[in-house]
C-alpha positions as CSV (number, residue, x, y, z in Angstrom):
1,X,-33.7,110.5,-13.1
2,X,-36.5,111.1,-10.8
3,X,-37.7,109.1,-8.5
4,X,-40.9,108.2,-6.3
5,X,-41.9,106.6,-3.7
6,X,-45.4,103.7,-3.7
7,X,-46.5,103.3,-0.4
8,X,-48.9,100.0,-0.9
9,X,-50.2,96.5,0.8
10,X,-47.7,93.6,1.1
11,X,-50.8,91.8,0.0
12,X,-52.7,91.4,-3.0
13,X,-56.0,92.1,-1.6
14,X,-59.5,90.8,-2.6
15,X,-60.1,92.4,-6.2
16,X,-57.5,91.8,-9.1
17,X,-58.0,95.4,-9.9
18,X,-55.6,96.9,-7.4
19,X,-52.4,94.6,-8.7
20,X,-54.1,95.6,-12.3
21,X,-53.0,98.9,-10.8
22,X,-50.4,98.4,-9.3
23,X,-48.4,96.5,-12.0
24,X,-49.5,99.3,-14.9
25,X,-48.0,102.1,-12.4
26,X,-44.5,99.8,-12.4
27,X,-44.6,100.1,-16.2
28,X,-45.5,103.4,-16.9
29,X,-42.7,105.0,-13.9
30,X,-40.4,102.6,-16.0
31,X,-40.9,104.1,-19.4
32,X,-40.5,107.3,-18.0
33,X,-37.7,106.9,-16.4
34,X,-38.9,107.3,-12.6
35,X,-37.1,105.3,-10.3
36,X,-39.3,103.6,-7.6
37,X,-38.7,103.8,-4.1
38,X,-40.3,101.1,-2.0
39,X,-40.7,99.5,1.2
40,X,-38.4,96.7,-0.4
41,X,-40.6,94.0,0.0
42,X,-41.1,90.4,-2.5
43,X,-44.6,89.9,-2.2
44,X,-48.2,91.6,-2.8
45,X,-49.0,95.0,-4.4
46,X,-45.3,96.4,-3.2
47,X,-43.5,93.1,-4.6
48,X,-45.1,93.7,-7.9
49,X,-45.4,97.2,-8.8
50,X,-41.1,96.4,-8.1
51,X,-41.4,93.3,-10.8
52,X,-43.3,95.7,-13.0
53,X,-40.7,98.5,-12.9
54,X,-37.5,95.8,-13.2
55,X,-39.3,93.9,-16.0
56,X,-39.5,97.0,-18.0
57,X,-35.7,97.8,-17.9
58,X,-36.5,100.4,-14.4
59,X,-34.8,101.1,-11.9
60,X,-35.8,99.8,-8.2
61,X,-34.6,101.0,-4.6
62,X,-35.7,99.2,-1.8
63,X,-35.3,100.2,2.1
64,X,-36.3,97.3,4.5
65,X,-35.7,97.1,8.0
66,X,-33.2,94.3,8.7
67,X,-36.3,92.2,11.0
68,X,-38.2,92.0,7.8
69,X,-35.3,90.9,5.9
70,X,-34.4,88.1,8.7
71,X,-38.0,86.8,8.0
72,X,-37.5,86.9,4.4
73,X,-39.8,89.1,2.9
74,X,-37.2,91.4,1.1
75,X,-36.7,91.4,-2.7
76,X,-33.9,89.8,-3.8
77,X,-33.6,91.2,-7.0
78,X,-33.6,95.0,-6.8
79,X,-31.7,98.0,-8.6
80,X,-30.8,98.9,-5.0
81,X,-31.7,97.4,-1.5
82,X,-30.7,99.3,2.0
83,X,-30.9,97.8,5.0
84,X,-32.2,100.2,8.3
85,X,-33.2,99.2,11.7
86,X,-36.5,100.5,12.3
87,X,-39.5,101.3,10.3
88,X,-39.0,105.2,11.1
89,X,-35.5,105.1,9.7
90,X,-37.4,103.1,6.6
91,X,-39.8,106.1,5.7
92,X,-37.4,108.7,6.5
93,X,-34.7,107.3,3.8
94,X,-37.4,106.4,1.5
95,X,-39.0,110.0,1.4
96,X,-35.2,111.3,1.6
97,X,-34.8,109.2,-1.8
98,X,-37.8,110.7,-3.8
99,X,-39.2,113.9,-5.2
100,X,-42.8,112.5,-4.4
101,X,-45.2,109.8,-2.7
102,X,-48.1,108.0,-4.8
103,X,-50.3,105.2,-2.5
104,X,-52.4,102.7,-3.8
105,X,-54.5,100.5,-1.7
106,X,-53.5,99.1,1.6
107,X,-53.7,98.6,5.5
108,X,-52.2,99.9,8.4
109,X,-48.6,100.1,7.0
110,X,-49.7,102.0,4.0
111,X,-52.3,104.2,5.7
112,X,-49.5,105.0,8.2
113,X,-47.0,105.9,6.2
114,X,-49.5,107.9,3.9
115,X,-50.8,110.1,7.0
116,X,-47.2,110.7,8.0
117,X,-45.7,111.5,5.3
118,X,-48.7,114.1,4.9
119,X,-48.3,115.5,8.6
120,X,-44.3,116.6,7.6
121,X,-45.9,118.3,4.1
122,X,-48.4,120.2,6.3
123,X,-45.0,120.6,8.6
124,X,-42.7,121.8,5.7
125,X,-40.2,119.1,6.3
126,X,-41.1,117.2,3.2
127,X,-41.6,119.4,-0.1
128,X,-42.9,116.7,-2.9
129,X,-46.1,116.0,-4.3
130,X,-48.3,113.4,-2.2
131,X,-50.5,111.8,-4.4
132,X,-53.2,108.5,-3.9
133,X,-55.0,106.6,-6.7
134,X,-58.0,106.1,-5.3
135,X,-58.8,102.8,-7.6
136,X,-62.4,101.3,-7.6
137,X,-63.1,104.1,-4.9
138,X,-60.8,102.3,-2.1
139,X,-60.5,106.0,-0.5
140,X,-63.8,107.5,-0.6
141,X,-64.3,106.7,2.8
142,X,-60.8,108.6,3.9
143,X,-61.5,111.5,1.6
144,X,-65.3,111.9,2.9
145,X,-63.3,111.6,6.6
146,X,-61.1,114.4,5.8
147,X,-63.6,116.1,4.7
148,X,-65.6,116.0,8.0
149,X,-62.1,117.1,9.9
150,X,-62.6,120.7,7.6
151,X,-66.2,120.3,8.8
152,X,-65.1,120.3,12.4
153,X,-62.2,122.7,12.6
154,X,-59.1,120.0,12.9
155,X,-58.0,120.3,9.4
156,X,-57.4,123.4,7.4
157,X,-58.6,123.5,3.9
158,X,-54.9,124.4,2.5
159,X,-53.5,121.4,4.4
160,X,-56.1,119.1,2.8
161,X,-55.5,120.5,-0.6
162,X,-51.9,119.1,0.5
163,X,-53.3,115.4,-1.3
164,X,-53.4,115.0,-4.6
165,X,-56.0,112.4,-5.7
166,X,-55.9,111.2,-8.9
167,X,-58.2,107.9,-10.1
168,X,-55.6,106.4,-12.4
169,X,-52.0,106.0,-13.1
170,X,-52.1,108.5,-16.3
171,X,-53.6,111.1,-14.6
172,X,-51.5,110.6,-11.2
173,X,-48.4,110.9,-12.6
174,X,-49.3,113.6,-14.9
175,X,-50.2,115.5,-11.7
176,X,-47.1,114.7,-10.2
177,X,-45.4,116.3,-13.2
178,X,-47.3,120.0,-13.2
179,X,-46.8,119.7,-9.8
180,X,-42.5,119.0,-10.3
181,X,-42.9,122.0,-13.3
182,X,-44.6,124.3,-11.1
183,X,-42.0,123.8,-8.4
184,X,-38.8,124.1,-9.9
């Protein structure tokens, strides 16, 4: 089975369409078998692409740190839930889990995680394919900023080719697939 990671809010955020998108990426990794890796969290875009996937007959791994499960925000009905103490610990075992990242829309947290998780592909300590579905244009803004960092010399071209952007579930995880077949 493979496996991914979602990076996404803990909120729903203002327009239906990003749980739209966030619940048809839960069904779709379930019918093709693609266990999801999460933050472990109940509620928003992360507790629901996790319903999705279960509700399908998938398979669901959470990693939460033990300070969010003492406020009660983890799942309580995952495949798999492990505990950690820090949110550094989280993203390292969650990435250590997967053979790829796809982000949909979110804050801090999910920006976070996204750039990171970027920084160690540019690095060579991650490998998979780092995708984002950039749904009703939530990361034009983002793109068009790593665009100026070409533009002014902090990013190379090759490390921004690093992000796969896709603008819908089919077409994300069919990149994520020529990306596994070209890799193996």
């Amino acid at each position: 089975m493979q496996s991914l990671v979602v990076y996404c809010a803990s909120s729903l955020g203002t327009n239906p369409i990003y749980n739209e998108i966030a619940v048809e990426l839960g069904e779709k990794m379930a019918a093709r078998n693609i266990r999801l890796i999460y933050g472990g969290g109940g509620f928003g875009l992360m507790g629901n692409v996790a319903n999705a996937v279960l509700q399908q007959g998938g398979e669901v791994t959470g990693v939460i740190p033990n300070f969010l499960a003492d406020l009660e925000v983890a799942h309580t009905t995952l495949t798999e839930l492990h505990f950690v103490e820090t949110m550094h610990e989280r993203k390292f075992k969650m990435v250590q889990l997967s053979k790829g990242v796809i982000t949909l829309p979110g804050g801090y947290g999910t920006l976070d995680e996204l750039f990171e998780i970027l920084a160690w592909r540019q690095l060579k300590l991650y490998d998979g394919p780092v995708a984002i579905i950039n749904v009703n244009g939530y990361y034009d803004l983002m793109l068009q900023q790593l665009d100026r960092m070409i533009a002014d010399g902090f990013l190379k071209a090759e490390n921004r080719g690093l992000l796969i952007v896709a603008s819908s579930v089919d077409e994300v995880l069919e990149l994520i697939n020529e990306f596994w077949e070209s890799h193996i």
